[in-house]
VEXGUPA-381415 format. One line per 4 residues: their letters; for each residue x, y, z of C-alpha. Coordinates in steps of 0.1 Angstrom, whole numbers, plus 5000, padded with zeros to 4 digits. Example, Ala and Ser with C-alpha at 12.3 -4.5 7.8 and 13.67 -1.06 7.14 Angstrom:
% residues 2
as	5123:4955:5078  5137:4989:5071 .
END
This chain:
% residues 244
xxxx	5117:4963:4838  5152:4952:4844  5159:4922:4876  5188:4936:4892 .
xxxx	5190:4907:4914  5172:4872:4928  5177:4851:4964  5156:4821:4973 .
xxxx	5148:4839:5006  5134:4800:5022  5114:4772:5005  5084:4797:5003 .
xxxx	5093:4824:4983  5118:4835:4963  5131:4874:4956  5139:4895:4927 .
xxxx	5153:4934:4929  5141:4955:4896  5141:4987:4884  5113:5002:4857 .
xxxx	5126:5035:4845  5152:5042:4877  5124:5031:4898  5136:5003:4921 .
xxxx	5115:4975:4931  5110:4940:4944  5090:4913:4933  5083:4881:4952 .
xxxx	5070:4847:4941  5057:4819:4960  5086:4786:4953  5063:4764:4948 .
xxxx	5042:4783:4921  5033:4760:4888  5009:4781:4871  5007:4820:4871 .
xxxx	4995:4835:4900  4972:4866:4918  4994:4899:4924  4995:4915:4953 .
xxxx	5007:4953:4954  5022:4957:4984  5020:5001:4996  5035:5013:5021 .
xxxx	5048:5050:5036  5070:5071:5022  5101:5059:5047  5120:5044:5020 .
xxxx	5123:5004:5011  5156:4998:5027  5141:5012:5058  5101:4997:5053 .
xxxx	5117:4958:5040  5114:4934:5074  5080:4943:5071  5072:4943:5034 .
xxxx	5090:4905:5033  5070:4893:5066  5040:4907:5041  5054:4889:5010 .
xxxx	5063:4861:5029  5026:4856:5039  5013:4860:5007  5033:4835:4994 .
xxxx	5024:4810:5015  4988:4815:5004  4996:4814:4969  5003:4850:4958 .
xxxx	5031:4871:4941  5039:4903:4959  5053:4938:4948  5065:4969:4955 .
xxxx	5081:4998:4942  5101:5031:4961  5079:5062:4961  5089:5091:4946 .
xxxx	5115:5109:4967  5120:5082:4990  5149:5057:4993  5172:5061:4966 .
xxxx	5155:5083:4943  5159:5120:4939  5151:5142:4965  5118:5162:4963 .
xxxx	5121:5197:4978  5083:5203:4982  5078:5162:5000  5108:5174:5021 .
xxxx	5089:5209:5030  5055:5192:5039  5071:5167:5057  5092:5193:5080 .
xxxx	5060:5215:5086  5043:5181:5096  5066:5171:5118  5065:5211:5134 .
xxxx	5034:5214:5137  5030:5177:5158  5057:5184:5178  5040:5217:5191 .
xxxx	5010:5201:5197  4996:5223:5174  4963:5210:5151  4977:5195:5114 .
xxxx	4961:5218:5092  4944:5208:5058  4972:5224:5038  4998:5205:5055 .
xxxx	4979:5172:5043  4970:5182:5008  5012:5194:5006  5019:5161:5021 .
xxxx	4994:5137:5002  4980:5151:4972  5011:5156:4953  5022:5120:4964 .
xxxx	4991:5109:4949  4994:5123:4919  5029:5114:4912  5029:5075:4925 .
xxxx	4993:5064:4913  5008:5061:4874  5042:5047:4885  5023:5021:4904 .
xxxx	5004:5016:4872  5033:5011:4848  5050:4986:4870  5017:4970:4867 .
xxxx	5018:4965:4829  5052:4955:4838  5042:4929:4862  5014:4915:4839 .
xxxx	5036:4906:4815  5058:4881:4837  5047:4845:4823  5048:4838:4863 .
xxxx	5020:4864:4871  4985:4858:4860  4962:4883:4879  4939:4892:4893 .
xxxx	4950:4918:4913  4948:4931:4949  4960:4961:4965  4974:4961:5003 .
xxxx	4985:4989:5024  4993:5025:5030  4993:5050:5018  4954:5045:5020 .
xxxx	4946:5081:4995  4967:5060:4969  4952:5031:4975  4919:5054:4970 .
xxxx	4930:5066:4940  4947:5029:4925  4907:5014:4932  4890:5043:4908 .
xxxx	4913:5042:4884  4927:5005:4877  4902:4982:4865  4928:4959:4869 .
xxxx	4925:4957:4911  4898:4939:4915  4897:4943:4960  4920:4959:4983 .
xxxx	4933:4956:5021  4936:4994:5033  4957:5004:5064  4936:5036:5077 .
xxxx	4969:5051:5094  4979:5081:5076  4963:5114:5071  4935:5121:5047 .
xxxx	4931:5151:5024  4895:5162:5023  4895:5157:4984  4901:5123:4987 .
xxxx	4866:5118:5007  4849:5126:4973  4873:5098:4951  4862:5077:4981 .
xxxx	4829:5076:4976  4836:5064:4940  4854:5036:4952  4833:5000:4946 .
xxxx	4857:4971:4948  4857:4947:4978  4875:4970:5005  4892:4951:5041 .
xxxx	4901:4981:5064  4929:4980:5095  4925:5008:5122  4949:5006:5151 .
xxxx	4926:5026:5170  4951:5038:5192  4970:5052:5168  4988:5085:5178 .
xxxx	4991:5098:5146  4959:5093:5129  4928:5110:5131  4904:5080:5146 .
xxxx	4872:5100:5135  4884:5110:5099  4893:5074:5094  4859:5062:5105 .
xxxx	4845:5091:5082  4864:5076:5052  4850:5043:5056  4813:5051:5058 .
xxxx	4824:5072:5027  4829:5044:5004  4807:5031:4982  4817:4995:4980 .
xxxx	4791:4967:4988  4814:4944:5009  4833:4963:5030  4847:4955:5063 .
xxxx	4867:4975:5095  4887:4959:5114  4896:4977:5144  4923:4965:5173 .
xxxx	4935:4985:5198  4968:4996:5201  4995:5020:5183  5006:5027:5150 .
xxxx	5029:4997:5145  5010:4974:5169  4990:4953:5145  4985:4921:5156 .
xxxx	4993:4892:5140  4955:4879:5136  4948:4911:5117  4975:4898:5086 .
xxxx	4957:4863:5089  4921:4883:5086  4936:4901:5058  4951:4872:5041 .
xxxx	4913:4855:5039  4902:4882:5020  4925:4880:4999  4921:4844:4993 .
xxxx	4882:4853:4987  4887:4879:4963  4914:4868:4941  4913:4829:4939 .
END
């Protein structure tokens, strides 16, 4: 991990750019930290960070006012990194197929998801060990965001995330139902149930599929984007449960 570049952003938390083999990043730390603190992994679409940052920093901003580090890296083929011929081809036959008003079909999402899956899940998982190894970051570890099936698949296979704040807005592969199911860690679930783009029943589906003993759904009406802001204080409680 190489710090490309740091900014006090206000009294609450300060900023540092990195990348971890050509993957960029950004880590945030609360100012006032005098011990190591919880991580945070902070997921989000693939629309790129440049693009995704206003709300990843009103996230990390948050989180460091409740005493937590906050990070994030690009996914593959978003932002900056190198373009990905087959992301670029789901993503074209997604956006097709919605703006016909035509059904998404299961091998649209599997295209779209499964390979994102499979490719992001161990990059998250090295700037883990990366982010472990700061003197300022001392565990444990949550995960918080989209894209939920690699959030999914970050809960099976990390140890190391101990609960996890899912945002059930983006489409589901069937497979994933099954890694679901194997999923035991403290789960807090946003639906915007509104949300144009999401299939409200699958999402409902995916949370009776998991096999967690505390888990919560938290749903407010309302469109894609339209969380409100008591939902991030909800979320910010659970966090404060599970990893203080």
């Amino acid at each position: 991990m190489q710090f490309t570049s740091e900014q006090r952003l206000d009294d609450v938390v300060y900023e540092r750019e990195f990348t971890l083999d050509e993957i960029p990043g950004i880590l945030w730390t609360p100012a006032s930290a005098s011990a190591p603190v919880p991580l945070i992994l902070l997921g989000h679409p693939p629309l790129g960070l440049r693009r995704m940052y206003p709300r990843l920093v009103a996230r990390a901003r948050q989180s460091a006012a409740e005493g937590f580090a906050t990070a994030t890296i690009e996914l593959p083929g978003s932002g900056d990194r190198p373009r990905w011929p087959a992301a670029e081809q789901a993503r074209a036959d997604l956006r097709r197929a919605m703006e016909a008003g035509e059904p998404v079909s299961d091998e649209i999402v599997d295209a779209l998801i499964l390979p994102l899956v499979d490719k992001a899940v161990p990059e998250w998982q090295a700037a883990l060990d990366a982010l472990l190894s700061l003197p300022e970051i001392g565990g444990p570890v949550g995960y918080s965001g989209g894209v939920i099936s690699i959030g999914i698949r970050l809960a099976v296979v990390e140890p190391r995330i101990v609960a996890a704040g899912l945002f059930a807005g983006s489409f589901v592969p069937r497979a994933m139902f099954e890694e679901a199911r194997q999923v035991t860690i403290p789960l807090h679930v946003l639906l915007q149930w509104d949300d144009e783009g999401n299939d409200r029943q699958a999402a409902l589906d995916l949370f009776d599929a998991f096999s967690s003993e505390e888990k919560s759904l938290h749903a407010n009406m309302g469109g894609h984007t339209g969380v409100p802001q008591f939902a991030g204080d909800a979320a910010a409680r659970f966090f404060t449960r599970h990893l203080k």
